[in-house]
Phi, psi and omega in degrees: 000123178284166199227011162248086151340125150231091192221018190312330174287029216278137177284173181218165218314294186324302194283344157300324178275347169238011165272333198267083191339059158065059152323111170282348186267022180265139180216170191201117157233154202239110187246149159248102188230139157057031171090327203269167160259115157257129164250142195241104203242148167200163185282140192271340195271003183238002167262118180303102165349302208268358201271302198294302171282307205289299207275331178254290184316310185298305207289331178284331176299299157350298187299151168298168194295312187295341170228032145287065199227149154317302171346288191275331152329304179273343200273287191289326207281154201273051185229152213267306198249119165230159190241122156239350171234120209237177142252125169344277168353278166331306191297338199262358180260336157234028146280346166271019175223009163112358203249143163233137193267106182241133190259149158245142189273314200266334168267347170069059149206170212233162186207132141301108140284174165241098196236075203264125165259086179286141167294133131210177198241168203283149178302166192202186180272166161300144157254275168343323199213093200276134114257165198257288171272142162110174189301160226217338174251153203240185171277153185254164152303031158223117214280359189246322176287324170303316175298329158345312200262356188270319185268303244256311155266020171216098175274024193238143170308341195233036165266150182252110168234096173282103188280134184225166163236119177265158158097144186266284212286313142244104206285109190265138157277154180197149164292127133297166110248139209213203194201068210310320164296027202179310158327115155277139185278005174276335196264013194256331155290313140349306182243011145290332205275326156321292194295290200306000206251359208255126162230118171160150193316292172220157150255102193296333194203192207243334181297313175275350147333288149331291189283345155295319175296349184274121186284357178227091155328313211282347218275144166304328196288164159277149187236349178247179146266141164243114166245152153236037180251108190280009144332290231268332200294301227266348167302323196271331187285286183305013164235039158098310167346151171265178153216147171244121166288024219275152186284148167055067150216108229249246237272139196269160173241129172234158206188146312336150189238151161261176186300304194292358140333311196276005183272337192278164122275127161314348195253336149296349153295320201257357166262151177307165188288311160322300192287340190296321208291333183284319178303320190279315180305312176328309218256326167333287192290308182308306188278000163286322199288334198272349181263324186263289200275043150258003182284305189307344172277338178267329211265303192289339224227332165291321215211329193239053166325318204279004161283341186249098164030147079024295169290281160348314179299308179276355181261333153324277162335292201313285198291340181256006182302327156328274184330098194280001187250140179292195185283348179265329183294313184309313206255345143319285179324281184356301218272342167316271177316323163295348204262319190287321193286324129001267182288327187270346149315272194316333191261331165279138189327127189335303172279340185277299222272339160289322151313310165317311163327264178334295222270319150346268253256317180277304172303291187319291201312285197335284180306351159250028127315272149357297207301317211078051175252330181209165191284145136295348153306322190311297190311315157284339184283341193266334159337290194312269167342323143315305209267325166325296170306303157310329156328331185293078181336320174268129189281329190303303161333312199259320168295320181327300159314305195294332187288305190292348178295332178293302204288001200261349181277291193314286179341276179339298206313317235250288194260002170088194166304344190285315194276348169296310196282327170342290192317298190298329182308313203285324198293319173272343143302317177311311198274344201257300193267354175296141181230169170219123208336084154067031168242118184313140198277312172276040172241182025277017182289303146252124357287158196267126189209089171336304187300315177278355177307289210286039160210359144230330191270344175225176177209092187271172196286180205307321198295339172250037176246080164275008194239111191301158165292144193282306175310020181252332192064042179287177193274339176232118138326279207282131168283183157291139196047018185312352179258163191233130151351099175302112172329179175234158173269172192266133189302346176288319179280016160261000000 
């Protein structure tokens, strides 16, 4: 805080109210002391009441005449945040944050405290991202009870909060966040150089953030994780990681990301190492079968009969004689329909959009089955793919997939496994030049770093992970205290 005002202009209420077009929550109360006139000006709705009165009004009534001065005022008055050196500007940006403008007339200067009564709501559990082990509470819509809860599990000197303001039109406060020992300074530059390059009115959520900072506009995949789990925050940041923070955002954005990144869970940390590893090929093996096998069901059923069992073949026949549409048109529809069944779940009220689900998904199949409109392989298979898609700990990663699925149905349609494999090519190229600030999406695979597979593609126990992952570039490798103690043997075995 400078200790030279430069505020010799200060407006005094009539001209705040006509910048703010005749506000009606704008209110001015007018103390007279010591010869002087104070207007004491505020938002009535964005101010703690009992603040206003106890800490200012009450406490300026209070003083002797001899210390009814701007001097001693800004030096004394009993509130934590005071501003005295401002721009006209600056005042209506932060009586709209909650601030009270208190002018002295006869001396014509001015000073902001701060008495912001913020909405906010009580930490509560994750929605989005349900675990069985480990805490349990999520991030809120207040960027300051979040950096809370952040300091609160990372007690170390050398985090890092780097505060910025995004948005032209509505201004956000937002966070960096880092571990300063452990950050490489090429990716903090990088998504410092990012945040200054955002031109725009506002930024509603931390999602469209995300998607200004994502180095491929165009791409189906996500390039950061979203999270509201401060567990998952603080795991990636203490492995090298940036975090972003935005105020009246309940999720956090972390960066850099890889594809297999969004395949981890935090519940893979706090579960044994056999059961995380199975869980993590389990979620593998879902979203691939959930991107592929309804295309191998239209590419089998168009060009390659002769791949399918005999019994299978007829019981297959048996379930499509009905059916009048071939297999891309059939499986197209399916897939439509589950998106739709879907989308009208999510958008209805919690307990109504589950009975939808359900009693949806069982009526409708039964009845375009009956009708002959579509196979029962078909249903299951499209079942399947769903559930698939839902497997993705990160929701973005399961619409990505869910999205890459049509063209990968079409392909099938059109060229048969020829076209699959096209799909696959096209995919993995994609995936090959995709980057997160400027980092490669695939890796460790690309570039290939042997060492780091066991933190995304597998998962052993905690003693070998003594080394932070390299595709992070952090500054210290080696964790604190990676070495272990040689057991002692027990007096018994001797």
């Amino acid at each position: 805080m400078s200790n030279t005002p430069n505020n010799n202009n200060c407006p005094n209420y009539k001209k705040i109210k006509y910048i703010l077009n005749q506000s009606p929550d704008l209110l001015c109360r007018t103390i007279e002391v010591a010869g002087d006139c104070l207007e004491i000006v505020f938002m009535k709705n964005l101010i703690k009441a009992e603040t206003v009165n106890e800490y200012v009004i009450k406490f300026i009534q209070q003083l002797p005449k001899k210390d009814i001065n701007y001097s001693y005022l800004m030096k004394n008055i009993p509130i934590d945040e005071v501003k005295i050196d401002f721009k006209e500007q600056e005042i209506i940006s932060s009586l709209l944050n909650g601030f009270v403008y208190i002018y002295l007339l006869k001396e014509n200067k001015a000073l902001l405290v701060n008495c912001a009564n913020p909405v906010e709501r009580s930490i509560e559990k994750a929605e989005t991202e349900s675990l069985v082990y480990g805490p349990k509470i999520s991030f809120t819509e207040s960027l300051s009870s979040n950096i809370k809860i952040i300091r609160q599990n990372l007690n170390n000197s050398n985090l890092c909060t780097d505060e910025l303001e995004i948005g032209e039109l509505v201004k956000k406060k937002l966070r960096i966040i880092y571990i300063k020992d452990l950050t490489d300074e090429d990716i903090l530059k990088t998504l410092k150089q990012k945040l200054e390059n955002i031109t725009a009115d506002n930024i509603s959520d931390s999602s469209v953030l995300a998607q200004c900072l994502e180095d491929n506009h165009y791409s189906f995949f996500p390039q950061f994780i979203m999270t509201e789990l401060p567990d998952r925050f603080l795991y990636s940041i203490l492995n090298g990681r940036v975090g972003i923070l935005l105020d009246r955002s309940p999720v956090a954005i972390i960066g850099p990301a890889n594809f297999f990144s969004f395949f981890e869970s935090t519940e893979d940390i706090y579960l044994r190492w056999s059961l995380s590893t199975f869980i993590r090929f389990i979620r593998f093996f879902a979203m691939a079968g959930s991107l592929l096998f309804t295309a191998f069901y239209v590419a089998i059923l168009t060009y390659h009969y002769e791949l399918i069992p005999s019994k299978l073949l007829i019981i297959i026949g048996q379930s499509r004689s009905q059916v009048p549409f071939p297999p891309l048109l059939e499986a197209i529809l399916m897939e439509l329909l589950i998106e739709l069944l879907r989308e009208a779940g999510a958008r209805l009220p919690s307990k109504v959009g589950q009975t939808m689900g359900i009693v949806g998904g069982i009526v409708i199949g039964q009845a375009t089955v009956e009708a002959g409109l579509t196979s029962n392989i078909l249903i299951i298979i499209v079942a399947f793919s769903a559930l698939g898609a839902f497997s993705a700990p990160i929701y973005e990663m399961g619409t990505a997939i869910r999205i890459a699925r049509f063209p990968f149905i079409i392909l099938a349609g059109v060229w048969g496994f020829n076209g699959i494999m096209i799909g696959v090519c096209v995919l993995v190229v994609h995936l090959l030049k995709l980057t997160s600030l400027n980092r490669p999406y695939l890796a460790p695979l690309y570039p290939f770093r042997i060492k780091d597979l066991k933190y995304f593609l597998i998962r052993l126990p905690h003693h070998y992970y003594r080394k932070r992952p390299v595709v992070n570039r952090p500054l210290n490798v080696f964790r604190i205290g990676w070495k272990f103690k040689k057991t002692e043997n027990d007096l018994d075995e001797f």
